[in-house]
C-alpha positions as CSV (number, residue, x, y, z in Angstrom):
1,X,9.1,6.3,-8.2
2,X,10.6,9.4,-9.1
3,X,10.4,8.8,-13.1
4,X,6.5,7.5,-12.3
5,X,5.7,10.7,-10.4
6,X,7.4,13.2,-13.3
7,X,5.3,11.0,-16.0
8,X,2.3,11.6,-14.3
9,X,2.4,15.6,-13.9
10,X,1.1,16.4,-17.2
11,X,-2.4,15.4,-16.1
12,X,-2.1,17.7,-12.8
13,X,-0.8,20.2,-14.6
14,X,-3.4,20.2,-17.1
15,X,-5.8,20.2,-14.4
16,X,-4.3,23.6,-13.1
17,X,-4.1,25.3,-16.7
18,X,-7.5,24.8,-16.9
19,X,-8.3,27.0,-13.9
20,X,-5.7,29.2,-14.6
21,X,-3.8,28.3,-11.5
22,X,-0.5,27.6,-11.1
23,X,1.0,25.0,-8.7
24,X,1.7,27.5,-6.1
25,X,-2.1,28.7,-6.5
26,X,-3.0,24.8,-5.9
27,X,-0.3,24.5,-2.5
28,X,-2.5,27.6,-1.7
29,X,-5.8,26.1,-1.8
30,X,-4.6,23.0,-0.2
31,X,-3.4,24.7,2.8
32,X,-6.6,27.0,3.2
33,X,-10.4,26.2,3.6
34,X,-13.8,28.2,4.0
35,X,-14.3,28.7,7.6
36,X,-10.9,28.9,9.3
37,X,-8.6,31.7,8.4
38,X,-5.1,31.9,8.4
39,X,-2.9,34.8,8.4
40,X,-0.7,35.3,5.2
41,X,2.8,35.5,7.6
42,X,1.9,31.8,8.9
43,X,1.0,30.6,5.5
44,X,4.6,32.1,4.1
45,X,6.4,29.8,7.1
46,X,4.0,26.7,6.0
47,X,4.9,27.4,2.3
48,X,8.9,28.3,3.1
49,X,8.9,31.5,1.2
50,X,9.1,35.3,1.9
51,X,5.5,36.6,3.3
52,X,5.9,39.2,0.0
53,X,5.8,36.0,-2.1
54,X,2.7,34.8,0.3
55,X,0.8,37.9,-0.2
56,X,1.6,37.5,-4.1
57,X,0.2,34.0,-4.2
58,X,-3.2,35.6,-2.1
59,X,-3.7,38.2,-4.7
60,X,-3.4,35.8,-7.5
61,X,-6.2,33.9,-5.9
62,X,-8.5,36.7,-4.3
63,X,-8.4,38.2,-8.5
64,X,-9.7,35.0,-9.1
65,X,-12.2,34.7,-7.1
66,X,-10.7,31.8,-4.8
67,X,-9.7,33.3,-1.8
68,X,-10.0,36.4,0.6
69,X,-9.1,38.4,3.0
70,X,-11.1,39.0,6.3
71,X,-10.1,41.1,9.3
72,X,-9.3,39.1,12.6
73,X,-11.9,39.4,15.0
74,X,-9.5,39.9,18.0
75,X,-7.1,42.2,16.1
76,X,-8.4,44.1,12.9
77,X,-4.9,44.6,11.6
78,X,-4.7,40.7,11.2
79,X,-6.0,39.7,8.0
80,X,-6.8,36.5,7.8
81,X,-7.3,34.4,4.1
82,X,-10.1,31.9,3.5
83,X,-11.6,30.3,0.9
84,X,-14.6,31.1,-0.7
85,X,-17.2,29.6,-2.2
86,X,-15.7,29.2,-5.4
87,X,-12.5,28.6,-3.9
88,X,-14.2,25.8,-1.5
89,X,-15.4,23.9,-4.7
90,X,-12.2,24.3,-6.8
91,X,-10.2,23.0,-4.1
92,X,-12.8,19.8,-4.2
93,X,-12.8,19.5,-7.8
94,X,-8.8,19.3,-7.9
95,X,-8.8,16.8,-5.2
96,X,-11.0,14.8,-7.0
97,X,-9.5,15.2,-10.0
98,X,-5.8,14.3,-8.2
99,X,-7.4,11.0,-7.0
100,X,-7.7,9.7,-10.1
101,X,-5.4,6.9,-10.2
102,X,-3.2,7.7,-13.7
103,X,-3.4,5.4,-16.6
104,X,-0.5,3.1,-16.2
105,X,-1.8,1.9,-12.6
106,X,-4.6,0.0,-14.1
107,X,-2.2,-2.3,-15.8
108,X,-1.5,-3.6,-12.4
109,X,-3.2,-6.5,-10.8
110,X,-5.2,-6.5,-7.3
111,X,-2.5,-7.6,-5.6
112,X,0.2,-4.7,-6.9
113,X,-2.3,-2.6,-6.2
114,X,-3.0,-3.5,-2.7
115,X,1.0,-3.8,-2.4
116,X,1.6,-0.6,-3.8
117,X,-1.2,1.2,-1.1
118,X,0.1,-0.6,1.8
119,X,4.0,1.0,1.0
120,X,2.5,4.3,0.0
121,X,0.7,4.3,3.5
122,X,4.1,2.8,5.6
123,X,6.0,5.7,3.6
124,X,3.4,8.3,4.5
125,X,3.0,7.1,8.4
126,X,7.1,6.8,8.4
127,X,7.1,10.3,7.9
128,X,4.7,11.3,10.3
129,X,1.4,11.8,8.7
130,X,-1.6,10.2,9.1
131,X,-3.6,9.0,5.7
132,X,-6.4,10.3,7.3
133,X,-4.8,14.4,7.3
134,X,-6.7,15.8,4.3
135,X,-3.2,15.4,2.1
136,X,-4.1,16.1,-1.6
137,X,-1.0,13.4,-2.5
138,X,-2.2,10.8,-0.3
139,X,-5.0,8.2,-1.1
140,X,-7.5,6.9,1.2
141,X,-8.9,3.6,1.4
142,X,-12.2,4.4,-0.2
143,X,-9.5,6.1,-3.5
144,X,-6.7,4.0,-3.6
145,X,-8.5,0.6,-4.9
């Protein structure tokens, strides 16, 4: 699974470069969206880094055009990052673009197929997600056939 998953970063890397983004950048856009803001400290504990490296990752993506800062409503010290507009569509665009089933899995028949979704989804749900969470690694059912 492991050797599968390292063949197949090329493409989503590739996908990135085109963008100008950087895997970090794309863990970034994953965990943010449009509408609800989230500060940069919370984001650094989600991402397991240092809230400098956070705010690094932010900059990158507000010089791009993806992502900004707005002031908390309750506390204008807070700033909270969201999406926007651009950012909202380039998240969508890799999502779609990391749903694409890669090459080799249209060798396999129905059946391997629908074998291989149902251990993804035990794998996933073992580990206490639901395929239903917005997770950019995880098919759904309408994807994954």
């Amino acid at each position: 699974m492991f050797d599968f998953l390292i063949s197949t970063a090329p493409a989503r890397q590739d996908s990135l470069a085109r963008r100008g983004l950087t895997p970090n950048d794309s863990r970034a856009l994953f965990s943010l969206d449009a509408d609800q803001g989230r500060p940069i400290g919370t984001l650094a504990n989600q991402w397991g880094c240092d809230p400098s490296n956070a705010t690094f990752i932010i900059d990158r993506l507000e010089k791009s055009g993806l992502a900004e800062r707005r002031a908390a409503s309750v506390d204008r010290r807070v700033k909270l990052v969201t999406l926007t507009v651009h950012g909202a569509q380039t998240k969508s665009d890799l999502l779609k673009e990391f749903h694409l089933p890669p090459a080799g899995l249209g060798n396999l028949s129905k059946v391997d197929l629908l074998s291989l979704e149902r251990i993804f989804r035990k794998l996933h749900s073992d580990l206490g997600h639901s395929h239903t969470d917005g997770d950019p690694a995880m098919p759904t059912g309408k994807d994954a056939g």
